[in-house]
N, C-alpha and C positions, 0 to 999 in steps of 0.2 A: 503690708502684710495683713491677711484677714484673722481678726479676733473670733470671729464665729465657724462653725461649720459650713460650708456649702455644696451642695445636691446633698443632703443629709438625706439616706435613703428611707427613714420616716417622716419626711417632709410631709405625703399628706396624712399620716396621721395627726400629725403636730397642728396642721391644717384645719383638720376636722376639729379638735381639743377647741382652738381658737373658736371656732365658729359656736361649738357648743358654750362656750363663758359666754360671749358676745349674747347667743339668745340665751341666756338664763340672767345675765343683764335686765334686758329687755321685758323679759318677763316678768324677775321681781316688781322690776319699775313699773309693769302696768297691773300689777295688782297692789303695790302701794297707793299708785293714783286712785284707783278703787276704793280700797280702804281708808283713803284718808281726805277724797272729794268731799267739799265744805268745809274744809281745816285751815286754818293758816299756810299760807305755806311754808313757813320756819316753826311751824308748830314744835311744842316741845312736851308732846303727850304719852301717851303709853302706846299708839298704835304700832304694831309689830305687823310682820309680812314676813312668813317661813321663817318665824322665829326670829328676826331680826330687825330693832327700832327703827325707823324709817319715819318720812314725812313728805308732805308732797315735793317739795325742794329736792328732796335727795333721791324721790323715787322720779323724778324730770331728769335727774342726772345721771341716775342707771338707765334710763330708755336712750340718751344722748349717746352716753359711753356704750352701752351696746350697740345699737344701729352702728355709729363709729366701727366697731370692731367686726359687725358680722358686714359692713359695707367694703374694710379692707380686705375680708377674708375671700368675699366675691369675686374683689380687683386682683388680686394674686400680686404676682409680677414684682416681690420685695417691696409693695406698698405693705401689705397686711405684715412684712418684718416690720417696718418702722411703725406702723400704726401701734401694732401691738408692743413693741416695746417703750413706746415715748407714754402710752396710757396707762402702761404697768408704772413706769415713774408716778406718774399724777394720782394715780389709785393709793401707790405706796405712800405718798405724802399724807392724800388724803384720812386716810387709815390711820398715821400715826396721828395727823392733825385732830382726828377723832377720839382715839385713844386719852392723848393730853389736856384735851377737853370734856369728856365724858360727864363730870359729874360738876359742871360751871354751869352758868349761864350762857358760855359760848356755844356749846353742842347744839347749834343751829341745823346740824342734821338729825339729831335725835338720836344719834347713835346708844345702842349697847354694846356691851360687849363682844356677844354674836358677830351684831355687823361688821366690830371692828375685823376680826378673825376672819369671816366671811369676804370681806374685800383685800385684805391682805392676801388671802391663798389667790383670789381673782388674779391678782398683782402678779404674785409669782408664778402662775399657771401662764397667764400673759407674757411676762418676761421670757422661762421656760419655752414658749411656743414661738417668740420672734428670735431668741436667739439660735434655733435650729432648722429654720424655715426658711433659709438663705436658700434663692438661688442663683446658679453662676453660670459660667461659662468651664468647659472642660480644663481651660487651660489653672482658670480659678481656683477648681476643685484640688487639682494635682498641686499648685503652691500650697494650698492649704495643707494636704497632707505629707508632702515635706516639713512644711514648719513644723506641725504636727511632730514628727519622726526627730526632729533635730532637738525638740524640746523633751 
C-alpha cells in the first residue's frame, strides 16, 4: 500500500520548491566559505551568513547537501523523492544535534539560533517536497486513491 501520494498534480511545483532549498543550500555555503576563508574549519567565532552562524565545516556541508538535492532534482525519476526525504532526516537530526549543543563547546558548527530554525524549515520543506513528488504508474495512482477513500 503506498504511504505517499502519487502523480500528485503539483508535483512540479513541489519539484521546483526542492530545487529552490537545494540552491539556497548552495548558496549560503558559498558565501560562508567566503566569509569565513582563513578560519579554522570548526571555528567557533561570530561569523554569520544571512544571519545565520556558520563556519567553514558547515558552510562545506550546505554546498554538499545542496548539489545533493539540486543533483536529485535534475535526475527526477523518484530519485529526488528519496534524495530529498533521507536528507530532510539528516538536516532534522542535524538541527536538533545543533540546538542541544548551542551554547557547549560541542557546537562545532557554530550554530545559532537562526541556523538552528533555518535548517529545520530546510528539513521540513525537503520532507514536504519528497513526500508529494512521487511518481507512479496509473494503475499506482488509482490504489492510491482508493486507500485514500477507504481511510
Amino acid at each position: 500500500m503506498a504511504h505517499t501520494p502519487v502523480n500528485h498534480p503539483a508535483r512540479p511545483v513541489y519539484r521546483a520548491i526542492g530545487g529552490l532549498t537545494g540552491l539556497y543550500l548552495v548558496v549560503f555555503g558559498a558565501l560562508g566559505i567566503i566569509e569565513s576563508a582563513g578560519n579554522e574549519v570548526f571555528a567557533q567565532d561570530g561569523t554569520r551568513v544571512l544571519g545565520q552562524g556558520t563556519n567553514l565545516g558547515f558552510s562545506l556541508l550546505s554546498v554538499l547537501l545542496g548539489v545533493i538535492v539540486l543533483g536529485g532534482t535534475a535526475l527526477g525519476r523518484n530519485i529526488d523523492v528519496a534524495v530529498n526525504q533521507w536528507l530532510a532526516y539528516v538536516m532534522m537530526v542535524v538541527s536538533l544535534a545543533g540546538l542541544a549543543f548551542i551554547r557547549t563547546d560541542a557546537n562545532f558548527f557554530n550554530f545559532s539560533i537562526a541556523t538552528v530554525v533555518v535548517v529545520m524549515v530546510a528539513a521540513l520543506v525537503l520532507l514536504m517536497v519528497g513526500m508529494y513528488g512521487k511518481v507512479g504508474t496509473d494503475e499506482e495512482a488509482e490504489a492510491f486513491q482508493k486507500a485514500r477513500l477507504v481511510l
